[in-house]
N, C-alpha and C positions, 0 to 999 in steps of 0.2 A: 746906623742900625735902627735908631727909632724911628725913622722914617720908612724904612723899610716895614717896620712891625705896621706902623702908621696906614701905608697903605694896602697893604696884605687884610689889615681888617675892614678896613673900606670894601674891598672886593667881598670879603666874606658874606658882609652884612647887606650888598649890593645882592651879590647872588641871591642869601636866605630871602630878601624882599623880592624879588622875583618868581621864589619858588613860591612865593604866598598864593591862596586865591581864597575864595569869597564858599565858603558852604551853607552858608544861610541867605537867600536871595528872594525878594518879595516884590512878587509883579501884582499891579493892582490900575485897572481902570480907568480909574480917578487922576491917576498922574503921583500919589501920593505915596510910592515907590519905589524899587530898583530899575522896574519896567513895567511896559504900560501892556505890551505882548509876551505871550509863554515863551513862544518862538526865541524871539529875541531874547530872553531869559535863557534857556536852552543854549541859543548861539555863546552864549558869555560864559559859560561853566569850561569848565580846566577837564580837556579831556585823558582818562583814562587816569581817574584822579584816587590816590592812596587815600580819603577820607568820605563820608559818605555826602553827598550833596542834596539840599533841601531846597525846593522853590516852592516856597509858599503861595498863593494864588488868591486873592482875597473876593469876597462875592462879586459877580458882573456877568456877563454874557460876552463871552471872546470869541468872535468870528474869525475863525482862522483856522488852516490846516496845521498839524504841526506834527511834527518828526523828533522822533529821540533818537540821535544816532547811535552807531555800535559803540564807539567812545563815549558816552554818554552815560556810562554804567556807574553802579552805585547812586543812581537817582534817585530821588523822592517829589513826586509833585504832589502836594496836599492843597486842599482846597479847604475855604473858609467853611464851607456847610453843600452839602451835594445840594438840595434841590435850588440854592443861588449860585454857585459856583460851577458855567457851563460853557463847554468846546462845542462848539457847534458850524459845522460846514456841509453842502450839499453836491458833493459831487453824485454822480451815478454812473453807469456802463455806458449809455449814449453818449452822456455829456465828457465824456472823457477818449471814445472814441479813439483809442489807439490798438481795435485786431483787439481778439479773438479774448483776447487775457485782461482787459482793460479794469476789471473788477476788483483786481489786485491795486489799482491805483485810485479806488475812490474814497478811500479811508481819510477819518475825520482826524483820527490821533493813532498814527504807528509808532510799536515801541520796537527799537531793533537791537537793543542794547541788554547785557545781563544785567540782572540785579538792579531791579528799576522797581519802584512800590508806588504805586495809583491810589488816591485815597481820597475822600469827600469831593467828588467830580462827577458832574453828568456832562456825556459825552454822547452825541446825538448828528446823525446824521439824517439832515432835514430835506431830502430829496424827496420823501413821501413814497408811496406804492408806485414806482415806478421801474423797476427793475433792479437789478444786483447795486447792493450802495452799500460799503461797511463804513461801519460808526467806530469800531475797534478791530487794528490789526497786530497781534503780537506777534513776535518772531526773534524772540530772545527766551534762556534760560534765566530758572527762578525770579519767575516776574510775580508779583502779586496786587490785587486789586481789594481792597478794602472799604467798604460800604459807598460802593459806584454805580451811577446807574448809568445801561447804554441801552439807546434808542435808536430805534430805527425800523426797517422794513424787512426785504430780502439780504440775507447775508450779513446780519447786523455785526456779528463777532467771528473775525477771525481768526482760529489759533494756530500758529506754525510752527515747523523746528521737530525734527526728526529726534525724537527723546528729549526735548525741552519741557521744563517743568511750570505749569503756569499756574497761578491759588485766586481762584475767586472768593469774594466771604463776605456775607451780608451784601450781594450787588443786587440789581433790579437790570434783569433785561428783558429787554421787546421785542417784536418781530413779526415777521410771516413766516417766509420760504427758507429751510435751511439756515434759521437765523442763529445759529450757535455750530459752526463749521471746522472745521481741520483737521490736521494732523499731529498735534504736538500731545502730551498727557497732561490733563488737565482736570483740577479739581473743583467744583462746585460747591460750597460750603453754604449751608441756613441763606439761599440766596433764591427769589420771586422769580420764576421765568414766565413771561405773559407770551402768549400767542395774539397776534393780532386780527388772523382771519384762520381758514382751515386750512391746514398744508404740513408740513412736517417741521417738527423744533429745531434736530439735530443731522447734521451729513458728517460724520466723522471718516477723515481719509487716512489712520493709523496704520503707519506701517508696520509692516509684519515681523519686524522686530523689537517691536515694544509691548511691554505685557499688559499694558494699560496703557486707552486711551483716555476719554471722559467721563467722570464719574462726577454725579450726583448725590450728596450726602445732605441727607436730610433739607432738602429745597421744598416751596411751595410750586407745583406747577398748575399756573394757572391761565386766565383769559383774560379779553378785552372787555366783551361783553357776552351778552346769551346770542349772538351771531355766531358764535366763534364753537360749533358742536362737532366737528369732526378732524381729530388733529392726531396725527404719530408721533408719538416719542422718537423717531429715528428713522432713516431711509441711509444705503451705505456710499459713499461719495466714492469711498475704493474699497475694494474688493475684501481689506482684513481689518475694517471698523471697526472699532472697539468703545461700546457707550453700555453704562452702565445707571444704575437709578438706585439709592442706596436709600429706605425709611423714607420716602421722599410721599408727602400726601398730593394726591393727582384730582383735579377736579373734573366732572364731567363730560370733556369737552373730548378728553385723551379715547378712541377707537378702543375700542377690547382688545381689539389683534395687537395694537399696538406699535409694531413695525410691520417695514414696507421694503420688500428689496429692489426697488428701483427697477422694476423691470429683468432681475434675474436671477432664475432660479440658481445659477453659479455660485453666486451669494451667499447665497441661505449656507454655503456649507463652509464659506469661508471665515465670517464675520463673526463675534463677540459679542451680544446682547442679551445684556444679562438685570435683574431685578431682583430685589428683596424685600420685603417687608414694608411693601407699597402702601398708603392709606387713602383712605375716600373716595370717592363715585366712581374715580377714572381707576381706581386699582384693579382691573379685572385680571389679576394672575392667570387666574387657571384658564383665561380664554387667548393669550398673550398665544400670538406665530409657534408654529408646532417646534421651529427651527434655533427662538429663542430661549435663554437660560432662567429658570427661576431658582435662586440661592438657596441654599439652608446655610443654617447658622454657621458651621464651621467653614465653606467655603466664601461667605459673606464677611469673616476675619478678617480677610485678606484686604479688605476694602479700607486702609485706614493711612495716615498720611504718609508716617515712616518706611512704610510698604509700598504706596503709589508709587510714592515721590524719590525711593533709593538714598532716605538717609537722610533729605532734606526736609527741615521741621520750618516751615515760614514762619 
């Protein structure tokens, strides 16, 4: 019999040491870590894991693509200090060259997993003014980004996921063409949006059953430089866009009209663009597209996390 008990707990304690895994993991550069790559860090997490998991990231510059899979949730990757702590890869549309959709594949850092939280990282896709290149592609529910900054050109941020919830807050982003794009519902929070030349910020593709797509709460939108004087808040990538600008100060680079429908008048009667309580140069309300919304107070309410987001408080 005691043998018996003897090794019955052997298996137990066998088991329990298997079911273990690592939730604090630190990748660093240096060699003076868990790992010297994200990636590889990433590859080593316990997927689809009951506890929340952390990789720390310590300052350096990481040349690498890297992928958060759908098992991969409940992640955290923190970085040592965003402006040293940086993902940097350059793919683009040419260089990637696979038909028609290849844009979708030139992304520096995709998250595809829920419940994954971005924090002191700059993420930067270094292909330059060269066509369609994203620096961030999400495509998972309640993802949040906290004081991040993403760089790039055309199509610097992608958001996806048909009612997916994504929380920007205190980020820095950059851009030309459509460089803040998707379709998922997505909040902007006290976060810098720069334009890098003249062309339009936002293409939102929100489908038409989501009641909210992008919103902007209280952001600076601003520029590059004094080159940079003619720019749209929005142009509509599908037909039932939904982008919003919530107390957001605009500097004068933002067009009066303000939005653009892409070439159709179809548009104008489908889409969602809406403003409130706009401030500085670029705030021209009362000259804003005949087609878009300008808030008053009580319908401007509605613009608030637990509302967006359906319950979910990041």
């Amino acid at each position: 019999m005691r043998k018996l008990y003897l090794f019955t707990l052997i298996i137990v304690i066998s088991f329990n040491g298997l079911a273990q895994y690592a939730t604090e993991i630190v990748v660093d550069k240096s060699g003076q870590g868990d790992f010297t790559s994200i990636q590889e860090a990433i590859y080593s997490t316990k997927a689809f894991p009951e506890q929340d998991i952390t990789i720390y990231i310590k300052n350096g510059v990481y040349r690498e693509k890297v992928t958060i899979f759908s098992w991969n949730n409940k992640l955290t990757l923190k970085g040592e200090s965003t402006d040293s702590t940086k993902i940097v890869w350059g793919d683009h549309f040419a260089s990637i060259n696979l038909g028609r959709n290849s844009t979708f594949h030139t992304f520096t850092l995709k998250v595809e997993a829920n419940d994954v939280r971005l924090q002191n990282l700059t993420i930067i896709n270094s292909s330059g003014p060269i066509g369609q290149a994203i620096a961030l592609y999400l495509e998972g529910d309640r993802i949040q980004l906290i004081n991040c900054s993403i760089q790039g050109h055309q199509d610097t941020v992608y958001t996806s996921g048909e009612g997916f919830r994504q929380y920007f807050k205190d980020c820095y982003i950059s851009g030309t063409t459509d460089f803040i794009f998707g379709g998922a519902t997505v909040i902007f929070e006290n976060c810098t949006i720069v334009s890098r030349s003249n062309s339009y910020i936002t293409a939102a593709s929100t489908p038409k059953s989501s009641q909210f797509g992008m919103v902007f709460l209280k952001c600076r939108i601003t520029k590059m430089d004094e080159s940079v004087n003619k720019v749209y808040l929005g142009r509509p990538w599908r037909s039932y866009a939904k982008t919003a600008f919530i107390e957001c100060y605009m500097e004068n680079h933002i067009l009066p009209v303000g939005w653009h429908n892409w070439g159709s008048t179809e548009k104008e009667t489908t889409v969602s663009y809406a403003e409130y309580a706009s401030k500085g140069p670029g705030a021209h309300m009362n000259e804003r597209a005949r087609w878009a919304t300008i808030l008053n107070p009580t319908t401007a309410a509605n613009y608030q996390l637990e509302v967006i987001f359906n319950g979910w408080i990041p």
